[in-house]
C-alpha positions, 0 to 999 in steps of 0.5 A, spaced: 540 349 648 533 353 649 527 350 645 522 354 642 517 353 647 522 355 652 524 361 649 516 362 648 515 362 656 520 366 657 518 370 653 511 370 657 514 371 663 517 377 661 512 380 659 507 379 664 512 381 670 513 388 665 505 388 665 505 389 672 511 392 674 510 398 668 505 398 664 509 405 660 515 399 659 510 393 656 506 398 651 513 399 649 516 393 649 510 390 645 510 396 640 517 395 638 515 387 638 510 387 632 515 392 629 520 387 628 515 382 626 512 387 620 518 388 618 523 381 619 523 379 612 521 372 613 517 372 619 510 368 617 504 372 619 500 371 624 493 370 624 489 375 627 483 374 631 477 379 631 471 378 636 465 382 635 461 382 642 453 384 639 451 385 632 449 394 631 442 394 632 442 386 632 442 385 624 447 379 623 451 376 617 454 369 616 461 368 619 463 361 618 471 360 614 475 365 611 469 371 611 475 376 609 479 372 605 473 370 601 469 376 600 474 382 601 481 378 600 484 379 606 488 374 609 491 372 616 485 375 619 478 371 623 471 374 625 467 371 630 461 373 635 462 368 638 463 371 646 466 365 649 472 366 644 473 372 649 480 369 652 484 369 645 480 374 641 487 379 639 480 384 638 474 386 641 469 390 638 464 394 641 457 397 638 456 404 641 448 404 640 447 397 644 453 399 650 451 406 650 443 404 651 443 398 657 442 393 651 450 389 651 454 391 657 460 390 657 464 384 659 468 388 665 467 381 669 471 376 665 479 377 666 481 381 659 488 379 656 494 384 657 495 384 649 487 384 647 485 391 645 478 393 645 475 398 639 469 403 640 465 402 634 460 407 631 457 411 624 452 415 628 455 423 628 455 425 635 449 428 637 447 420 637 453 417 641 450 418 648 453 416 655 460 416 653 463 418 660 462 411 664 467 408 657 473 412 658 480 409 660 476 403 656 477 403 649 484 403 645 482 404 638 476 408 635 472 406 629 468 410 625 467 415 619 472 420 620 478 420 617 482 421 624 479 415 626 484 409 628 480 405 623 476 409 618 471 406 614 467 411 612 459 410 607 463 410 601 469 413 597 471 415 590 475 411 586 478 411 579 475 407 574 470 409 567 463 409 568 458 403 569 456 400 562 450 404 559 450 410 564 446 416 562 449 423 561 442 427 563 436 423 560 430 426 560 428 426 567 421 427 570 421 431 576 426 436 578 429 435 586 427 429 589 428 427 597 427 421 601 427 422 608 424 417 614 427 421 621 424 429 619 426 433 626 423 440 624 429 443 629 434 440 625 438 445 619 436 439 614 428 441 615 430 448 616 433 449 608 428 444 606 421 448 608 424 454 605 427 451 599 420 448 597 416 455 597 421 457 590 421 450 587 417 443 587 420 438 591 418 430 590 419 428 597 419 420 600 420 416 605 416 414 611 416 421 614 410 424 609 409 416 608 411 414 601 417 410 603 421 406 597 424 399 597 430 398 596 429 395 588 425 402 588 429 408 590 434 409 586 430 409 580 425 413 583 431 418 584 434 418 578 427 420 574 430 426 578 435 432 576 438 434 583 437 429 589 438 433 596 443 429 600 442 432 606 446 430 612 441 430 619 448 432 622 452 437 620 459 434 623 465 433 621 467 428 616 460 425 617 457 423 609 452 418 609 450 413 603 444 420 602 450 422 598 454 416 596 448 411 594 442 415 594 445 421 590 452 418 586 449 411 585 442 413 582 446 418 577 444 424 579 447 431 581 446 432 589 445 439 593 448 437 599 448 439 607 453 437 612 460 438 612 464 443 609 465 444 602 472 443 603 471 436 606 466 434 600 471 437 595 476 431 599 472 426 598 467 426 593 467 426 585 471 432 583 465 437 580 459 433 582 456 437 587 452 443 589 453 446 596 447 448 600 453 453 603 455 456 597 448 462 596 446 467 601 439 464 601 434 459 599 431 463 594 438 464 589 440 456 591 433 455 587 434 460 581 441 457 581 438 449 580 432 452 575 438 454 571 442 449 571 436 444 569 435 449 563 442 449 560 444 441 559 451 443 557 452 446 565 448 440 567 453 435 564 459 438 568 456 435 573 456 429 571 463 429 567 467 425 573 462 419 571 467 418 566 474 418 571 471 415 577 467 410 580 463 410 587 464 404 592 460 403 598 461 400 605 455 396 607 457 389 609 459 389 616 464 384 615 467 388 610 469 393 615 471 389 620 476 387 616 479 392 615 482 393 623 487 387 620 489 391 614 491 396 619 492 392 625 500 392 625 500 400 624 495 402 630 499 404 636 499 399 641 499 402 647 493 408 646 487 407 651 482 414 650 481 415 658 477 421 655 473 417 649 467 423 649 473 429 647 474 425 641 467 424 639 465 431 640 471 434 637 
Protein backbone atom coordinates (compact mmCIF):
# COMPACT_ATOMS: atom_id res chain seq x y z
CA UNK A 1 0.00 0.00 0.00
CA UNK A 2 1.28 3.68 -0.84
CA UNK A 3 1.94 5.62 2.16
CA UNK A 4 0.86 9.23 2.27
CA UNK A 5 4.29 10.53 1.90
CA UNK A 6 4.52 8.28 -1.06
CA UNK A 7 1.37 9.50 -2.63
CA UNK A 8 2.50 13.23 -1.42
CA UNK A 9 5.82 12.58 -3.96
CA UNK A 10 4.25 11.31 -6.39
CA UNK A 11 2.09 13.78 -6.66
CA UNK A 12 5.07 16.44 -6.54
CA UNK A 13 6.46 14.64 -9.34
CA UNK A 14 3.41 14.98 -11.45
CA UNK A 15 3.17 18.37 -11.29
CA UNK A 16 6.57 19.47 -11.74
CA UNK A 17 6.84 17.18 -15.04
CA UNK A 18 3.38 18.97 -15.98
CA UNK A 19 4.99 22.19 -15.23
CA UNK A 20 7.88 21.94 -17.65
CA UNK A 21 5.97 19.91 -20.22
CA UNK A 22 2.60 22.15 -20.28
CA UNK A 23 2.09 24.71 -18.47
CA UNK A 24 -1.74 24.97 -20.19
CA UNK A 25 -1.90 21.44 -18.48
CA UNK A 26 -0.34 22.25 -14.83
CA UNK A 27 -2.70 25.59 -14.46
CA UNK A 28 -5.37 23.06 -15.32
CA UNK A 29 -4.51 20.53 -13.12
CA UNK A 30 -3.85 22.69 -10.24
CA UNK A 31 -7.11 24.79 -10.58
CA UNK A 32 -9.29 21.47 -10.70
CA UNK A 33 -7.05 20.58 -7.62
CA UNK A 34 -8.10 23.28 -5.33
CA UNK A 35 -11.61 22.91 -6.50
CA UNK A 36 -11.87 19.61 -4.88
CA UNK A 37 -10.04 20.75 -1.95
CA UNK A 38 -12.88 23.64 -1.59
CA UNK A 39 -15.47 21.79 -1.86
CA UNK A 40 -14.54 17.79 -0.25
CA UNK A 41 -16.65 17.92 2.81
CA UNK A 42 -14.00 16.95 5.20
CA UNK A 43 -10.91 18.00 3.84
CA UNK A 44 -9.17 20.58 6.48
CA UNK A 45 -8.33 23.63 5.29
CA UNK A 46 -4.77 24.51 4.76
CA UNK A 47 -2.98 27.59 5.81
CA UNK A 48 -2.59 29.93 3.69
CA UNK A 49 0.96 31.90 3.58
CA UNK A 50 0.82 35.51 2.24
CA UNK A 51 4.43 37.58 2.03
CA UNK A 52 4.51 41.27 1.59
CA UNK A 53 7.67 42.09 0.05
CA UNK A 54 8.23 45.90 1.31
CA UNK A 55 5.59 48.07 3.35
CA UNK A 56 3.76 50.93 0.71
CA UNK A 57 5.42 53.95 1.52
CA UNK A 58 7.77 52.27 4.20
CA UNK A 59 4.84 52.44 6.97
CA UNK A 60 4.82 49.15 8.96
CA UNK A 61 2.52 47.27 11.41
CA UNK A 62 2.89 44.68 13.89
CA UNK A 63 2.75 41.06 12.25
CA UNK A 64 3.39 38.52 14.88
CA UNK A 65 0.68 35.42 15.61
CA UNK A 66 -2.69 35.03 13.98
CA UNK A 67 -3.00 39.19 12.92
CA UNK A 68 -6.15 37.92 10.61
CA UNK A 69 -7.67 35.58 12.96
CA UNK A 70 -7.01 38.32 15.75
CA UNK A 71 -8.33 41.36 14.45
CA UNK A 72 -10.45 40.69 10.96
CA UNK A 73 -11.58 36.94 12.17
CA UNK A 74 -9.90 35.31 9.29
CA UNK A 75 -8.63 31.82 9.73
CA UNK A 76 -5.90 29.57 8.16
CA UNK A 77 -4.42 32.75 6.76
CA UNK A 78 -0.50 33.96 7.88
CA UNK A 79 0.96 37.49 7.12
CA UNK A 80 4.65 38.00 6.92
CA UNK A 81 7.45 40.67 5.82
CA UNK A 82 9.63 38.72 6.19
CA UNK A 83 11.72 38.10 2.70
CA UNK A 84 13.54 34.99 3.43
CA UNK A 85 9.84 33.31 3.76
CA UNK A 86 10.17 33.71 -0.34
CA UNK A 87 10.50 30.05 -0.74
CA UNK A 88 7.15 28.82 1.00
CA UNK A 89 5.28 31.89 0.69
CA UNK A 90 1.70 30.60 -1.23
CA UNK A 91 1.66 34.71 -2.21
CA UNK A 92 3.53 37.52 -2.74
CA UNK A 93 2.56 41.01 -2.65
CA UNK A 94 3.89 43.68 -4.26
CA UNK A 95 3.50 47.90 -3.77
CA UNK A 96 3.52 49.62 -6.80
CA UNK A 97 4.98 52.84 -5.71
CA UNK A 98 8.05 51.28 -4.36
CA UNK A 99 8.26 48.65 -7.75
CA UNK A 100 7.37 51.33 -10.04
CA UNK A 101 10.22 54.02 -8.49
CA UNK A 102 13.64 51.76 -7.94
CA UNK A 103 12.76 51.86 -4.24
CA UNK A 104 12.16 47.44 -3.97
CA UNK A 105 13.19 45.73 -6.90
CA UNK A 106 11.64 42.80 -7.60
CA UNK A 107 13.15 39.45 -6.52
CA UNK A 108 13.62 38.28 -10.30
CA UNK A 109 16.91 36.51 -9.08
CA UNK A 110 15.65 33.85 -6.55
CA UNK A 111 13.92 30.61 -7.88
CA UNK A 112 10.07 31.37 -7.75
CA UNK A 113 7.85 28.55 -6.82
CA UNK A 114 5.55 26.96 -9.55
CA UNK A 115 2.51 27.42 -7.14
CA UNK A 116 3.33 31.13 -5.65
CA UNK A 117 1.40 33.65 -7.00
CA UNK A 118 2.28 36.98 -7.14
CA UNK A 119 -0.23 40.06 -6.66
CA UNK A 120 0.11 43.79 -8.14
CA UNK A 121 -0.91 46.30 -5.33
CA UNK A 122 -1.97 49.80 -5.74
CA UNK A 123 -4.87 52.43 -4.20
CA UNK A 124 -3.35 55.18 -6.42
CA UNK A 125 -5.87 56.03 -9.87
CA UNK A 126 -3.84 55.57 -12.90
CA UNK A 127 -2.26 58.76 -13.75
CA UNK A 128 -0.03 57.72 -10.53
CA UNK A 129 0.69 54.09 -11.34
CA UNK A 130 4.00 55.00 -13.77
CA UNK A 131 6.24 52.06 -15.28
CA UNK A 132 3.76 49.60 -15.74
CA UNK A 133 5.32 47.95 -19.05
CA UNK A 134 8.84 46.50 -17.44
CA UNK A 135 5.79 44.28 -14.97
CA UNK A 136 4.00 42.51 -17.67
CA UNK A 137 3.71 38.43 -17.84
CA UNK A 138 4.89 38.92 -14.02
CA UNK A 139 1.64 39.43 -11.77
CA UNK A 140 -1.02 36.87 -11.44
CA UNK A 141 -3.81 38.84 -9.61
CA UNK A 142 -4.29 42.49 -9.09
CA UNK A 143 -5.36 44.17 -5.84
CA UNK A 144 -6.86 47.48 -5.79
CA UNK A 145 -10.23 49.60 -5.37
CA UNK A 146 -12.10 48.95 -8.51
CA UNK A 147 -14.47 46.32 -8.27
CA UNK A 148 -13.00 44.49 -11.40
CA UNK A 149 -10.02 43.98 -9.41
CA UNK A 150 -9.25 40.15 -8.43
CA UNK A 151 -9.07 41.39 -4.54
CA UNK A 152 -11.18 44.45 -4.34
CA UNK A 153 -10.46 46.61 -1.47
CA UNK A 154 -11.64 49.61 -1.57
CA UNK A 155 -11.65 53.10 0.76
CA UNK A 156 -14.67 51.88 2.58
CA UNK A 157 -18.25 50.81 2.07
CA UNK A 158 -21.85 50.99 2.83
CA UNK A 159 -23.08 48.55 5.25
CA UNK A 160 -26.47 48.26 6.97
CA UNK A 161 -26.98 49.18 10.47
CA UNK A 162 -28.73 52.45 12.32
CA UNK A 163 -26.64 55.50 13.01
CA UNK A 164 -23.99 55.96 15.88
CA UNK A 165 -25.46 56.76 19.32
CA UNK A 166 -25.77 60.55 19.45
CA UNK A 167 -25.78 61.32 15.92
CA UNK A 168 -27.11 64.78 14.74
CA UNK A 169 -29.46 65.54 12.00
CA UNK A 170 -28.35 69.31 11.01
CA UNK A 171 -26.99 70.68 14.06
CA UNK A 172 -26.30 74.29 13.99
CA UNK A 173 -23.31 74.44 11.93
CA UNK A 174 -20.82 77.55 11.30
CA UNK A 175 -19.51 77.55 8.18
CA UNK A 176 -21.50 76.42 4.87
CA UNK A 177 -18.56 74.35 2.65
CA UNK A 178 -15.63 73.26 3.75
CA UNK A 179 -12.46 71.62 2.09
CA UNK A 180 -9.18 70.02 2.78
CA UNK A 181 -6.68 69.74 0.29
CA UNK A 182 -2.65 69.07 0.51
CA UNK A 183 -1.76 68.15 -3.26
CA UNK A 184 -3.45 71.56 -5.05
CA UNK A 185 -2.60 70.95 -8.85
CA UNK A 186 -4.36 73.97 -10.77
CA UNK A 187 -4.63 71.77 -14.09
CA UNK A 188 -6.37 69.21 -12.07
CA UNK A 189 -10.57 69.37 -12.66
CA UNK A 190 -10.72 69.53 -8.65
CA UNK A 191 -9.18 72.97 -8.89
CA UNK A 192 -10.87 73.99 -11.79
CA UNK A 193 -14.65 73.42 -10.05
CA UNK A 194 -13.02 74.66 -6.84
CA UNK A 195 -11.70 78.25 -8.39
CA UNK A 196 -14.99 78.92 -9.91
CA UNK A 197 -17.15 77.74 -7.18
CA UNK A 198 -15.52 80.15 -4.76
CA UNK A 199 -16.41 83.21 -6.52
CA UNK A 200 -20.41 82.49 -5.81
CA UNK A 201 -20.08 80.80 -2.33
CA UNK A 202 -17.74 81.07 0.77
CA UNK A 203 -15.34 77.98 1.03
CA UNK A 204 -13.47 77.15 4.03
CA UNK A 205 -10.50 75.45 2.89
CA UNK A 206 -7.59 73.47 5.01
CA UNK A 207 -4.80 71.42 4.34
CA UNK A 208 -1.24 71.92 3.89
CA UNK A 209 -1.81 73.58 0.27
CA UNK A 210 -3.08 77.05 1.81
CA UNK A 211 -1.11 75.97 5.09
CA UNK A 212 -3.83 75.16 7.63
CA UNK A 213 -3.38 71.58 7.84
CA UNK A 214 -5.65 69.54 10.37
CA UNK A 215 -4.56 66.68 12.74
CA UNK A 216 -6.25 63.85 12.91
CA UNK A 217 -8.06 64.48 16.35
CA UNK A 218 -9.10 67.59 14.32
CA UNK A 219 -10.24 67.29 11.11
CA UNK A 220 -13.57 65.85 11.44
CA UNK A 221 -14.92 68.09 13.92
CA UNK A 222 -13.75 70.94 11.96
CA UNK A 223 -15.70 69.45 8.69
CA UNK A 224 -18.72 68.61 10.66
CA UNK A 225 -19.11 72.54 11.55
CA UNK A 226 -19.82 72.47 7.92
CA UNK A 227 -23.16 71.92 6.04
CA UNK A 228 -21.50 70.44 2.69
CA UNK A 229 -17.84 68.99 2.44
CA UNK A 230 -16.35 68.98 -1.26
CA UNK A 231 -15.16 65.43 -1.48
CA UNK A 232 -13.28 66.04 -4.45
CA UNK A 233 -11.40 63.19 -5.94
CA UNK A 234 -7.60 64.59 -7.54
CA UNK A 235 -8.54 61.79 -10.41
CA UNK A 236 -11.63 61.33 -12.17
CA UNK A 237 -11.20 57.46 -12.64
CA UNK A 238 -13.01 54.66 -12.60
CA UNK A 239 -14.14 53.11 -9.30
CA UNK A 240 -11.59 55.50 -7.63
CA UNK A 241 -13.52 56.90 -4.42
CA UNK A 242 -11.23 58.16 -1.54
CA UNK A 243 -11.38 58.27 2.35
CA UNK A 244 -12.29 62.37 0.87
CA UNK A 245 -15.82 60.69 0.83
CA UNK A 246 -15.90 57.97 3.14
CA UNK A 247 -14.17 59.57 5.99
CA UNK A 248 -13.81 63.07 5.58
CA UNK A 249 -17.48 63.33 4.32
CA UNK A 250 -19.79 60.43 5.66
CA UNK A 251 -17.80 59.81 9.14
CA UNK A 252 -17.77 63.91 10.11
CA UNK A 253 -21.89 63.93 9.20
CA UNK A 254 -22.04 66.16 6.65
CA UNK A 255 -23.67 66.02 3.10
CA UNK A 256 -20.61 65.65 0.39
CA UNK A 257 -20.65 67.50 -3.01
CA UNK A 258 -18.70 65.18 -5.09
CA UNK A 259 -16.16 65.14 -8.04
CA UNK A 260 -14.78 61.63 -9.38
CA UNK A 261 -16.66 58.87 -11.05
CA UNK A 262 -19.73 58.92 -12.47
CA UNK A 263 -23.18 59.25 -10.65
CA UNK A 264 -24.03 55.82 -11.36
CA UNK A 265 -20.86 54.39 -9.64
CA UNK A 266 -21.51 56.45 -6.53
CA UNK A 267 -25.40 55.63 -6.34
CA UNK A 268 -23.66 51.95 -6.35
CA UNK A 269 -21.62 52.24 -3.81
CA UNK A 270 -22.42 55.27 -1.47
CA UNK A 271 -25.32 55.64 0.93
CA UNK A 272 -28.58 55.72 -0.77
CA UNK A 273 -29.46 59.83 -1.23
CA UNK A 274 -26.33 61.27 0.64
CA UNK A 275 -24.78 63.00 -1.97
CA UNK A 276 -24.69 65.86 -4.54
CA UNK A 277 -22.82 65.30 -7.86
CA UNK A 278 -20.75 68.07 -9.26
CA UNK A 279 -21.93 66.52 -12.89
CA UNK A 280 -25.71 66.99 -12.06
CA UNK A 281 -25.87 71.28 -12.91
CA UNK A 282 -24.65 73.18 -16.07
CA UNK A 283 -22.29 75.50 -13.99
CA UNK A 284 -20.88 76.50 -11.10
CA UNK A 285 -23.12 79.15 -10.54
CA UNK A 286 -26.39 76.89 -10.39
CA UNK A 287 -24.32 74.19 -8.06
CA UNK A 288 -23.99 77.24 -5.43
CA UNK A 289 -27.55 78.40 -5.86
CA UNK A 290 -28.51 74.79 -5.45
CA UNK A 291 -26.16 74.48 -2.28
CA UNK A 292 -27.29 78.15 -0.79
CA UNK A 293 -31.18 76.46 -1.11
CA UNK A 294 -30.57 73.50 0.28
CA UNK A 295 -28.75 74.96 3.26
CA UNK A 296 -31.96 77.22 3.68
CA UNK A 297 -34.55 74.51 3.74
CA UNK A 298 -33.83 72.02 6.75
CA UNK A 299 -36.26 69.48 5.74
CA UNK A 300 -34.45 69.27 1.98
CA UNK A 301 -31.22 69.27 4.07
CA UNK A 302 -32.15 66.18 6.33
CA UNK A 303 -32.96 64.01 3.37
CA UNK A 304 -29.62 64.16 2.81
CA UNK A 305 -28.82 62.54 5.88
CA UNK A 306 -32.10 60.09 6.02
CA UNK A 307 -29.46 56.88 5.20
CA UNK A 308 -27.82 57.55 8.62
CA UNK A 309 -30.76 55.73 10.12
CA UNK A 310 -30.45 52.74 7.56
CA UNK A 311 -26.72 52.30 6.90
CA UNK A 312 -23.45 52.79 8.62
CA UNK A 313 -19.79 53.50 6.92
CA UNK A 314 -16.84 51.11 6.99
CA UNK A 315 -13.62 52.39 6.37
CA UNK A 316 -10.34 50.40 5.05
CA UNK A 317 -7.16 51.76 6.78
CA UNK A 318 -5.29 48.92 8.18
CA UNK A 319 -3.28 47.21 5.86
CA UNK A 320 -3.21 43.85 7.45
CA UNK A 321 -7.02 44.07 7.05
CA UNK A 322 -6.54 44.21 3.29
CA UNK A 323 -4.15 41.67 3.11
CA UNK A 324 -6.45 39.50 4.77
CA UNK A 325 -8.73 39.78 2.40
CA UNK A 326 -6.55 37.84 -0.44
CA UNK A 327 -7.51 34.44 1.65
CA UNK A 328 -11.04 35.21 2.22
CA UNK A 329 -10.98 34.85 -1.68
CA UNK A 330 -7.94 32.92 -2.13
CA UNK A 331 -9.66 29.31 -3.27
CA UNK A 332 -12.00 31.80 -6.06
CA UNK A 333 -9.26 33.44 -7.82
CA UNK A 334 -8.51 31.80 -11.11
CA UNK A 335 -5.15 30.09 -10.61
CA UNK A 336 -3.78 30.06 -14.03
CA UNK A 337 -4.22 34.35 -14.85
CA UNK A 338 -0.86 36.03 -15.50
CA UNK A 339 -1.34 39.98 -16.89
CA UNK A 340 1.06 39.71 -19.77
CA UNK A 341 -0.37 43.38 -20.37
CA UNK A 342 -0.61 44.51 -16.79
CA UNK A 343 -0.71 48.41 -18.19
CA UNK A 344 -4.27 47.59 -20.36
CA UNK A 345 -5.71 46.72 -17.28
CA UNK A 346 -4.54 49.73 -15.19
CA UNK A 347 -5.59 52.12 -17.64
CA UNK A 348 -8.63 50.76 -18.62
Amino acid sequence: MTTSGGRGFLLFLLLLLLSFLSPVLYYSFLDQKLSLQKYRPNAPQRNISILLWHWPFGRSYRLDGDKCQEMYNTSHCFLTDNTSDFSTADVVVFHHYELSRGLSPLPLHLVRPASQRWVWLSLEPPVNNVNLTQLNGLFNWTMSYRRDADISIPYGKTIPGGAEPGFQFAPNRSCLVSWVVSKYRPQQARAVVYQSLKKYIPIEVYGKWNKKPLSDNKLLPTIANCLFYLAFENSESKDYISEKLWRNAFQAGTVPVVLGPSRATYEALAPPNSFIHVADFKSTADMAAYLRRVAADRQVYEKYLQWHHTHRIKTYTDWRERLCQICVKYHSLPVHRVYQDLESWVMS
